[in-house]
C-alpha positions in Angstrom: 81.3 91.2 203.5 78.4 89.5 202.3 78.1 87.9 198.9 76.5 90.5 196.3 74.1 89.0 193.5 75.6 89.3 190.1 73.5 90.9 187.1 74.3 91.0 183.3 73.0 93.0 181.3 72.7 92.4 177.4 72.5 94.7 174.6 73.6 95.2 171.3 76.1 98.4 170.3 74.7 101.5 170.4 71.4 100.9 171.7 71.7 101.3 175.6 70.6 104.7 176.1 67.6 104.2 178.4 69.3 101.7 179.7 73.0 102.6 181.1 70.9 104.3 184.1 69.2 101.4 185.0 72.9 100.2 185.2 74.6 103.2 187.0 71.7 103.1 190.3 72.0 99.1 190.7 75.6 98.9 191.2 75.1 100.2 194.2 73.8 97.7 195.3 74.7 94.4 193.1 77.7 93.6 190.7 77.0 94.4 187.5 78.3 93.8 183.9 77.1 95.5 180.5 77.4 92.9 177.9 77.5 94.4 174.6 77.1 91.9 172.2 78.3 91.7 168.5 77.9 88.2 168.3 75.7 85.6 170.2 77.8 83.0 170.4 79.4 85.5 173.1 76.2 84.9 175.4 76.4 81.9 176.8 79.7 82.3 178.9 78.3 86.1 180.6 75.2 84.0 181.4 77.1 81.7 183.6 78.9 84.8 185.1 75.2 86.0 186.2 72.1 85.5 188.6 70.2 87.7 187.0 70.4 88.1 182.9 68.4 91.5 181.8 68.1 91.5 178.3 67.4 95.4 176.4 65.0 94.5 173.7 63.3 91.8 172.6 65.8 91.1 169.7 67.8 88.1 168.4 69.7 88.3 171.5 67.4 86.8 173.7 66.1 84.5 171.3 69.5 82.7 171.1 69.8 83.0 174.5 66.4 81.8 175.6 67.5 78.3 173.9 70.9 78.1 175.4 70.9 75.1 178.8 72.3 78.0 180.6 68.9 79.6 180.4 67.1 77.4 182.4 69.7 77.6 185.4 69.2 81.3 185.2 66.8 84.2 185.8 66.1 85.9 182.8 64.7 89.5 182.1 63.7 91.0 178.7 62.6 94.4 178.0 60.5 94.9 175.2 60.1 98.8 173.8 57.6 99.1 170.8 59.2 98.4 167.6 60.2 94.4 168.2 56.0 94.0 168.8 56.1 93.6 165.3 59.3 91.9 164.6 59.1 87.8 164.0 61.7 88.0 167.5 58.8 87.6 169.4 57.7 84.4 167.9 61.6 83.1 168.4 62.0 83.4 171.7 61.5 79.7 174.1 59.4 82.1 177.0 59.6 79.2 179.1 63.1 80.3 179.9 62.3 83.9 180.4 60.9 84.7 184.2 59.8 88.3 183.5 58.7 90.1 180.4 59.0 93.5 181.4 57.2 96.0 178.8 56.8 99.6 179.0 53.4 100.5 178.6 50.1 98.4 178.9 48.7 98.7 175.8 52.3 97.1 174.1 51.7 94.3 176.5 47.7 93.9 175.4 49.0 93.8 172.1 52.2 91.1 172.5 49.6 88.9 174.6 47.4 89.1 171.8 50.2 87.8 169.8 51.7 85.2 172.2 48.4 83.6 173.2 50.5 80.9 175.1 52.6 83.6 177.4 51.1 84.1 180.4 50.1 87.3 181.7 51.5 86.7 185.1 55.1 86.4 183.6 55.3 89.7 182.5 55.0 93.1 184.2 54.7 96.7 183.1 57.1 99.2 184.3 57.4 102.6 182.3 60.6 104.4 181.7 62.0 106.8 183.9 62.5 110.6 183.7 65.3 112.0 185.5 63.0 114.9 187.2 66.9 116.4 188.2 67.7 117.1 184.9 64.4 118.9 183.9 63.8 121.6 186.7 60.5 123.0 186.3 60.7 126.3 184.4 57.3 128.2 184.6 55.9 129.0 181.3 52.9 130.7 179.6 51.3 130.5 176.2 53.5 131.4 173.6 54.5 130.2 170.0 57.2 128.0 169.5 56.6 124.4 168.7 59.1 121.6 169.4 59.5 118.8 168.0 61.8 116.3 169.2 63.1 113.2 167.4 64.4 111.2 164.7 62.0 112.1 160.8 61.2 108.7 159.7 57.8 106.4 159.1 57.6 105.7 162.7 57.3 109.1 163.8 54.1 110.8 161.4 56.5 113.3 160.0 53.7 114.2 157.3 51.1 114.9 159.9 53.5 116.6 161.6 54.1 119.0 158.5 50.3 119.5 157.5 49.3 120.0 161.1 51.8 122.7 161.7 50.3 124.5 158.6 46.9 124.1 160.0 48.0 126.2 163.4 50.1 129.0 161.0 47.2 129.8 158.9 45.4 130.4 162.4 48.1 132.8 163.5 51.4 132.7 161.7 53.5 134.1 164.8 53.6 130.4 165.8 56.8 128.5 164.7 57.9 124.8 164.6 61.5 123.8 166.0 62.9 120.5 165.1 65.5 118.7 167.0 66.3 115.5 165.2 67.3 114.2 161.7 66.3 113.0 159.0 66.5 108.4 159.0 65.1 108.8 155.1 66.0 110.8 152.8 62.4 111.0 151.1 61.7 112.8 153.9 63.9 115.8 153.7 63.3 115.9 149.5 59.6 116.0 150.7 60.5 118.9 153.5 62.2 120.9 151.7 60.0 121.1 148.8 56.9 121.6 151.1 57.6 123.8 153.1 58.5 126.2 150.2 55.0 125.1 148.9 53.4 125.9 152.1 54.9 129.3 152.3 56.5 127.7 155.5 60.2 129.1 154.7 61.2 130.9 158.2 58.8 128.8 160.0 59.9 125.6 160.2 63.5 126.0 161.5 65.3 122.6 161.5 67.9 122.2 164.6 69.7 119.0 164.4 69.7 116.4 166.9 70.4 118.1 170.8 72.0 116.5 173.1 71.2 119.5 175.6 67.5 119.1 175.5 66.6 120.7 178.6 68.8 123.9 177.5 67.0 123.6 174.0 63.7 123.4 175.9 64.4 126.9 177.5 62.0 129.3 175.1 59.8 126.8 173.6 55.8 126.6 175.0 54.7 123.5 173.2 55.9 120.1 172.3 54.3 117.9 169.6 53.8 114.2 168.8 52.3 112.5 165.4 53.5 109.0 165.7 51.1 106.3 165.4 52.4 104.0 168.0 54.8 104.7 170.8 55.3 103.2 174.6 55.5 106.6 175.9 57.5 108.9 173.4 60.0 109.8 176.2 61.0 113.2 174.7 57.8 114.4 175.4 57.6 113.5 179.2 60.9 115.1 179.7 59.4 118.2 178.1 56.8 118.1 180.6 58.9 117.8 183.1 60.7 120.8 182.5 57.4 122.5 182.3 56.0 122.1 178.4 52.5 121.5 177.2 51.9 118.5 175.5 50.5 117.8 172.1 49.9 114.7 171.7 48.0 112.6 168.8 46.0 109.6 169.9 48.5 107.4 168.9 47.9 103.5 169.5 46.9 103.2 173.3 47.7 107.0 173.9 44.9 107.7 176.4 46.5 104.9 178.7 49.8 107.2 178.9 48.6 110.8 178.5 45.3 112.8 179.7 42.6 113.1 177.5 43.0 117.1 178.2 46.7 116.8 175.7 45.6 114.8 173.3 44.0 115.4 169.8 42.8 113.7 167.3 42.2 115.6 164.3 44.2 118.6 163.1 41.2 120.6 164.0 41.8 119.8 167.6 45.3 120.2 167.6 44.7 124.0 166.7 42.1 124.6 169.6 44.7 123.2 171.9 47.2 125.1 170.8 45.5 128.5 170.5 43.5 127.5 173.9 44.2 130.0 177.3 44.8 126.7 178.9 48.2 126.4 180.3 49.8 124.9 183.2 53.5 123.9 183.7 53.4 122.9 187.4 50.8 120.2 186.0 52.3 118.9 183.1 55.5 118.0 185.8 53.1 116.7 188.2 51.9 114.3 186.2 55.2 112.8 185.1 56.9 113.0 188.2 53.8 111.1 190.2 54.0 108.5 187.4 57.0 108.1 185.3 59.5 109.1 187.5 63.3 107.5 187.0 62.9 107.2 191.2 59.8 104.9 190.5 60.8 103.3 187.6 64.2 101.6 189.3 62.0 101.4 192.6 59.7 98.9 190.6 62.5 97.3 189.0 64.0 97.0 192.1 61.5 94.8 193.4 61.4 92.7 190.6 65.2 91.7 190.4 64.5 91.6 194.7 61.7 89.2 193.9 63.3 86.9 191.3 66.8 86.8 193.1 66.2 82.9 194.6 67.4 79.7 193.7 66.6 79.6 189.7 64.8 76.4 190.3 63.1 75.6 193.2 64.7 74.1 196.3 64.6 70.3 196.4 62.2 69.4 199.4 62.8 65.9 200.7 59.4 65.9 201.9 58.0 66.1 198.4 57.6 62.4 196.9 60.6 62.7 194.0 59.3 62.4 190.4 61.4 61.0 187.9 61.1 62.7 184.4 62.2 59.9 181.7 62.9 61.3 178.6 63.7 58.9 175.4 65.8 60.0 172.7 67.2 59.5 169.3 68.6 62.2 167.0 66.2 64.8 168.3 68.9 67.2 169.2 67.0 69.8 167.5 64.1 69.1 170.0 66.0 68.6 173.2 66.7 71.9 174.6 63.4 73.0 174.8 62.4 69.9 175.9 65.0 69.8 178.9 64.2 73.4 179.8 60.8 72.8 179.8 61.4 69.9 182.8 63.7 72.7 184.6 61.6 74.8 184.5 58.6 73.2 186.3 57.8 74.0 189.9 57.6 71.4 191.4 60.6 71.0 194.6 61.8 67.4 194.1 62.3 66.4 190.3 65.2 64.1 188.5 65.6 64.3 184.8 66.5 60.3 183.3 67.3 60.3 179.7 67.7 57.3 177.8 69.7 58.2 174.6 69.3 55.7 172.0 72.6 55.9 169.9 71.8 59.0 168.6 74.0 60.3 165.7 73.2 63.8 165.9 74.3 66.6 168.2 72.1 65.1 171.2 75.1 64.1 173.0 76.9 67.4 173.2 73.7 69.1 174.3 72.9 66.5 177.2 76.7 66.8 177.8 76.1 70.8 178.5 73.3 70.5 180.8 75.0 67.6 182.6 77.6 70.9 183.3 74.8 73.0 185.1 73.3 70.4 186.7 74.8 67.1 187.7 71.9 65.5 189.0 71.2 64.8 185.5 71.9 61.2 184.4 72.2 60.1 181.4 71.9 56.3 179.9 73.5 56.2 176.3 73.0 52.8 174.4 76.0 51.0 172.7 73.8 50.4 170.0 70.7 51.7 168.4 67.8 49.6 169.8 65.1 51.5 168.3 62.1 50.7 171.0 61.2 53.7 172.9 59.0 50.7 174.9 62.6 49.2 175.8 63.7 52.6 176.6 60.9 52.6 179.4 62.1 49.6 180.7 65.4 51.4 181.8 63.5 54.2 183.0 61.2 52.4 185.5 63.7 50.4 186.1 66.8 53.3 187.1 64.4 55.8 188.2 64.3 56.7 192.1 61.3 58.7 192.1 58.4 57.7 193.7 56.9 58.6 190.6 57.5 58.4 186.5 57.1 61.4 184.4 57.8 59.8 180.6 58.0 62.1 177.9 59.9 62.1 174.1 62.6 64.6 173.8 60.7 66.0 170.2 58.0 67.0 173.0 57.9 69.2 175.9 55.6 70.3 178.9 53.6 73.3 178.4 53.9 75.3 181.3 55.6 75.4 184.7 52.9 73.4 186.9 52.2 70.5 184.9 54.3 68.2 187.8 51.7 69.7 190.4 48.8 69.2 188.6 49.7 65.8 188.3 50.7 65.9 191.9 47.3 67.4 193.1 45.3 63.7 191.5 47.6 61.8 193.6 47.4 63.3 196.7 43.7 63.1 196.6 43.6 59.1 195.9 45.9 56.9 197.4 45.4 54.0 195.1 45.7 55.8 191.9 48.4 54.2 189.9 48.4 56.6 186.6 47.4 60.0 186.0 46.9 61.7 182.2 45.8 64.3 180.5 45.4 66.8 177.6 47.8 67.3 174.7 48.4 70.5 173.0 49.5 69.8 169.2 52.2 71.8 167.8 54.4 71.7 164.4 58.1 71.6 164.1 58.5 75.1 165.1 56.9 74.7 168.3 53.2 76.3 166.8 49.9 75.4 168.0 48.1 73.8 165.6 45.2 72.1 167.4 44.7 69.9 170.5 43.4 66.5 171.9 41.4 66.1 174.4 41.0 63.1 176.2 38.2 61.8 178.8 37.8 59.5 181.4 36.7 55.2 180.7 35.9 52.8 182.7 37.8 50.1 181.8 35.8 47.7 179.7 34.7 51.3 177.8 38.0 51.4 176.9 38.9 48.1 175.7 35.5 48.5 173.7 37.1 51.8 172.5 40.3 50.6 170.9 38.7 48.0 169.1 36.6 50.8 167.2 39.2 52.3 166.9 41.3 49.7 165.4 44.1 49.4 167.7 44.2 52.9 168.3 44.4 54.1 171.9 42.3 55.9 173.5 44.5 56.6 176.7 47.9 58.2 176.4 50.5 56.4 178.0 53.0 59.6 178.4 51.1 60.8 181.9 52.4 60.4 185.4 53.0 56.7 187.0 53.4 55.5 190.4 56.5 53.6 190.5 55.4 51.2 192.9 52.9 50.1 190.4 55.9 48.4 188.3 58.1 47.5 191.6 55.8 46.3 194.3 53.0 44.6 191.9 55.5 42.8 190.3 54.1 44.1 186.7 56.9 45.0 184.1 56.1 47.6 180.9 56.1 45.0 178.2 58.5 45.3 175.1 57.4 43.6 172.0 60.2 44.2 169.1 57.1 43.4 166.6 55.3 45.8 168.1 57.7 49.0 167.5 54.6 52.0 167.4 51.8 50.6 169.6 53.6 49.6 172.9 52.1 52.6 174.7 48.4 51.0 173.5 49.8 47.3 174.4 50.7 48.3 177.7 47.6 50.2 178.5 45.7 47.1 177.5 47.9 45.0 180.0 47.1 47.6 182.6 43.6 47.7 182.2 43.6 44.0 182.3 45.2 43.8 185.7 43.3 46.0 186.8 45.1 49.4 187.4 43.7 52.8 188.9 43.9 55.7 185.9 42.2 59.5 186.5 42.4 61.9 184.5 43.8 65.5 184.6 41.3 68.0 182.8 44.4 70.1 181.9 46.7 70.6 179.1 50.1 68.6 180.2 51.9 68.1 177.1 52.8 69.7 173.8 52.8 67.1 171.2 55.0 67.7 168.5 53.7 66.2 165.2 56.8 66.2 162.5 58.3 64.1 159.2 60.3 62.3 161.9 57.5 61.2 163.6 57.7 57.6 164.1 53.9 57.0 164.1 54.4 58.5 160.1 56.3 54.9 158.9 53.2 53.0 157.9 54.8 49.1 157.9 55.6 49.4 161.8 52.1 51.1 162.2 50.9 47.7 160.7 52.9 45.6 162.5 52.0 47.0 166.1 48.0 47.1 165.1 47.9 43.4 164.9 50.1 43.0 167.8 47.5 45.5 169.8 44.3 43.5 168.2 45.7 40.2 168.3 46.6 41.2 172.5 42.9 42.6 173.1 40.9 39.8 171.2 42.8 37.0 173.0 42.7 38.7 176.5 39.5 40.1 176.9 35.6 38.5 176.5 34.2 39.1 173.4 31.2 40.6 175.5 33.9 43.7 176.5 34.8 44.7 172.8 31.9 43.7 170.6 28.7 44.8 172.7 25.4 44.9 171.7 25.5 41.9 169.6 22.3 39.8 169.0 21.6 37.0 171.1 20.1 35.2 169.1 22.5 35.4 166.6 25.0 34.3 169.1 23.0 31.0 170.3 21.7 30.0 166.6 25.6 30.2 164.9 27.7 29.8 168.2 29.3 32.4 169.7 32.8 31.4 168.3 31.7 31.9 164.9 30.2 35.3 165.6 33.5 36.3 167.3 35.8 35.3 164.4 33.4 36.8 161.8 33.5 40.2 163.5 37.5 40.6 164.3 37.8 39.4 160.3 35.1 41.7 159.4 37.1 44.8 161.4 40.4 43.6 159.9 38.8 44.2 156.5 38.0 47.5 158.0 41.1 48.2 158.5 42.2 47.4 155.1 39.9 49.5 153.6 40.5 52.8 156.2 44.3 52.4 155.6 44.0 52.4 151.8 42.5 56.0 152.0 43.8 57.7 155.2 46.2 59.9 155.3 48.9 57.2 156.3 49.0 55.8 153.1 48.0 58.9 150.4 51.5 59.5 149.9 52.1 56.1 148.1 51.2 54.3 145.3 48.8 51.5 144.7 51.1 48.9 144.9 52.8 50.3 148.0 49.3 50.6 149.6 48.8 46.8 149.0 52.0 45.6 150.4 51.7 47.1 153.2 48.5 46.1 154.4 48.2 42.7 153.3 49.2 42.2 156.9 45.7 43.4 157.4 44.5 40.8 154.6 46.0 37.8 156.2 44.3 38.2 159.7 41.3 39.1 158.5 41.4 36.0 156.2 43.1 33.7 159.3 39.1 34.7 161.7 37.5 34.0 158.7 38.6 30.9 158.4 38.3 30.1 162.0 34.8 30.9 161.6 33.8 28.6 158.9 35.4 25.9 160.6 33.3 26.5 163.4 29.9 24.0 163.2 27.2 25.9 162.5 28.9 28.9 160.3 26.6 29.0 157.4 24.8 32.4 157.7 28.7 34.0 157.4 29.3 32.5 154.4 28.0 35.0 152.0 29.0 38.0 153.7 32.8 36.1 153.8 32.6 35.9 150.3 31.6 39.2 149.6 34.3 40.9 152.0 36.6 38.6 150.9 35.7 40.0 146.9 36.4 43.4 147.9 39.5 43.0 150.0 40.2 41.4 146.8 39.5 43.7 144.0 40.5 47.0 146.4 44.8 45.5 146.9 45.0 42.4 145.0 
């Protein structure tokens, strides 16, 4: 007997009623489980039971379990109604782990999309609840004059439209009369029924029922059935109405015309009455129109194929024929981070991927959360330090140096890839150049809750354009070292990714300097590939190692490079009157009081005080005062001397 898939579904008590059916017609055919969860911390273990994981609302539910490992080892399923499009759950949920977001009517996914700018429309799907047609037979009516409503009374639901309207089609004719099946959810309601209706002269009108759980026997004498909700997904009491034969009424609530025809639905009270009083009537095509579209039959036929169509290997099959890329990911004390960074690495498509993380000591959870993907998967490997190092650059050693990819993905655990084909887009650059050594691309920016807040976009240089670049810029790079790398590049050409412990911020600059001097092959990707997560913990935010690796970076470029690469454009006359070693020193001083006077101001430093400020960058100070020195030494330096003096003032004045 062959293996059946398993499926578990997830929901909390008391809120499975359109969804135990689902259950009931696939355990025919797979295993099943309801879940029903009182607290999270159960979900985890019925994940693991499950190939499938269907979650009933978009709740806190799945937005623990979206963050769980498990998750990514998984396929996941949420249903989303109406109510949680407005709840903060939708925000809280890591959709990188969720393969289908299933919602119930289009105009609930236009508005989550509009939300969720980063979910992508091909992950979701729109598949409207069932009716049961067999529990509604048709029962052919005419025009008459009872009014149902059917439902709970609360703000959701209009229940003073529904009042006033009601009036409007008694003082038309008052043989007409309003039934209610449902109760009250406020109290302010019923004190405001009761009271109006009296002051209507409504008594004997408006009869209230309670809440049936018989509706098609309640249905028997009653001709018309009437919404006045503002927003629904498809207001399911009315479509089972029509099934059994009942004209709609339906006002235009939010994205109504996308449900309902235009011919049952009004917008103004005016309009209700004309529909009401009309000679229209038709019960064979109110049920028409819900059995050819919102069937139960076609709802779990759809569903069906979803489930059929998700029901492989959660992650794609490793194919040896696909050149293996290693993802390196450093780490220390991100723990908070690492999930979503992991599952966003799992999650990729690409068939032949190893995960490498280097763990540097960390203190935090980090450990017990590697330790729990390590369970679903293996393959992962893990390289925890004795001892806090505290060089990511050294961390990149040991991944180029462990990895057995062909290629190097490296990436910091507080980041993570923004969607499931960044690996092929990187992929796609390599297969169309052979001797391409590095591939990069865009970053989005995003705070510590995972928000988009802006985005960088690189371009393409030609190498001496970007030497020239970093200078103007400081030490600053200009080319993100966090892209794609060919392995080979670090193994067969005998280059090594250079660790400098003075150097503790910068080393992805320093090493792209090294690169471009030996000549390496870079392209870019004109894609988004990572989301950059800019936090307090940010190492870039300590201001003495930002120092420290600057110089390291300027000291590397002006010592390795011509001076005709990174200061262009200078006069040549200039240059053959004074020397040209006096007009190199004079500049790299002049840009190191540049950088004196940009670091003072910038938002690096605003935090601290003036003495702060001037501790830290007399680094700066010194260096620029070291070329200026070297250039009055030089013979013929006496055009620099006032301008040495007058920088020199300033520097002065500005830290001391």
């Amino acid at each position: 007997m062959p293996i059946r898939a398993k499926i578990a579904f997830f929901v909390k008590p008391g809120l499975d009623a359109f969804l135990q059916p689902i259950i009931d017609h696939f355990s025919r055919e797979y295993e099943t489980r309801k879940f029903v969860i009182r607290r999270t911390d159960d979900i985890g273990q019925a994940m693991e039971w499950a190939d499938v994981c269907w979650f009933e609302w978009c709740d806190d539910l799945i937005a623990h379990a979206s963050r769980l490992p498990v998750a990514s080892y998984r396929r996941v399923v949420c249903r989303l109604h109406s109510y949680e499009m407005f709840t903060s759950y939708i925000h809280q949920v890591n959709w990188k782990t969720v393969d289908r977001l299933v919602f119930v009517g289009e105009p609930i996914r236009e508005y989550v999309l509009g939300q969720l700018p980063a979910l992508p429309k091909e992950k979701t799907a729109v598949i409207p609840n069932g009716v049961m047609m067999e529990r509604y037979p048709l029962v052919q009516r005419a025009k008459g004059f009872n009014i149902a409503y059917v439902g709970y009374i609360n703000y959701k639901k209009g229940p003073m439209l529904l009042l006033h309207a009601f009036k409007a089609v008694y003082d038309r004719d008052s043989r007409y009369r309003l039934f209610i099946a449902g109760k009250y959810q406020d109290m302010r309601y019923k004190l405001y029924f009761d009271q109006m209706i009296e002051e209507m002269g409504l008594t004997g009108s408006v009869r209230f029922d309670g809440w049936q759980m018989d509706l098609n026997t309640y249905l028997r004498d009653k001709h018309y059935i009437i919404s006045t909700s503002p927003l629904e997904s498809q207001h399911m009491s009315i479509m089972e109405a029509m099934a059994a034969g009942v004209k709609p009424l339906v006002h235009q609530f939010y994205g109504a015309k996308k449900v309902y025809a235009d011919a049952w639905i009004w917008n103004t009270i005016g309009e209700l009455v004309d529909k009401v009083t009309e000679d229209e009537y038709d019960s064979e095509q109110y049920r028409s129109f819900v059995e050819s579209r919102y069937s139960f039959a076609g709802n779990v036929r759809k569903i069906g194929e979803l489930i059929s169509g998700l029901l492989r290997p959660a992650y794609p099959q490793v194919d040896a024929a696909a050149p293996k890329i290693t993802i390196g990911i450093i780490n220390y004390n991100y723990g908070r981070f690492l999930g979503e960074c992991l599952q966003s690495v799992i999650c990729q498509n690409y068939p032949n991927k190893e995960i490498l993380v280097v763990d540097d000591h960390s203190t935090d959870d980090s450990v017990s959360i590697l330790e729990q993907y390590r369970t679903l998967d293996p393959s992962t490997r893990v390289i925890r330090r004795e001892r806090n190092v505290g060089l990511s650059d050294a961390a990149i050693r040991d991944i180029f140096r462990e990895a057995s990819g062909q290629y190097v993905l490296l990436l910091s655990a507080d980041d993570y890839l923004p969607h499931d084909g960044v690996l092929e887009d990187y992929m796609a650059c390599f297969r169309q150049r052979d001797d391409l050594d590095y591939a990069y691309g865009h970053f989005l920016i995003v705070d510590e809750q995972g928000n988009r807040t802006g985005q960088w976009t690189y371009r393409a240089y030609a190498p001496d354009e970007a030497v020239r670049s970093i200078y103007r810029r400081m030490g600053s790079g200009v080319i993100p070292m966090v892209g794609l790398f060919k392995r080979s590049y670090y193994r067969d050409g005998q280059a090594e990714w250079v660790s400098d412990p003075d150097n503790p911020n910068a080393g992805d600059t320093l090493n792209c300097l090294i690169n471009l001097k030996r000549g390496w092959n870079v392209q870019l990707v004109d894609k988004p590939v990572l989301c950059y997560r800019r936090h307090r913990g940010s190492i870039t935010f300590d201001i003495r190692k930002r120092i420290s690796s600057l110089i390291v970076v300027m000291e590397y470029l002006v010592h390795h490079f011509p001076a005709a690469t990174y200061l262009p454009g200078a006069p040549r006359e200039r240059i053959e009157r004074n020397g040209q070693e006096a007009f190199k020193n004079f500049e790299i001083g002049r840009t190191y009081g540049a950088m004196v006077r940009s670091y003072y101001s910038n938002g690096f430093t605003r935090h601290l005080g003036h003495r702060e400020k001037a501790d830290c960058l007399r680094p700066l100070a010194e260096r620029m005062r070291h070329y200026f020195r070297l250039c009055r030494a030089s013979e013929d330096a006496g055009d620099y001397h006032p301008a040495i003096e007058e920088i020199n003032a300033d520097i002065e004045r500005l830290i001391g």
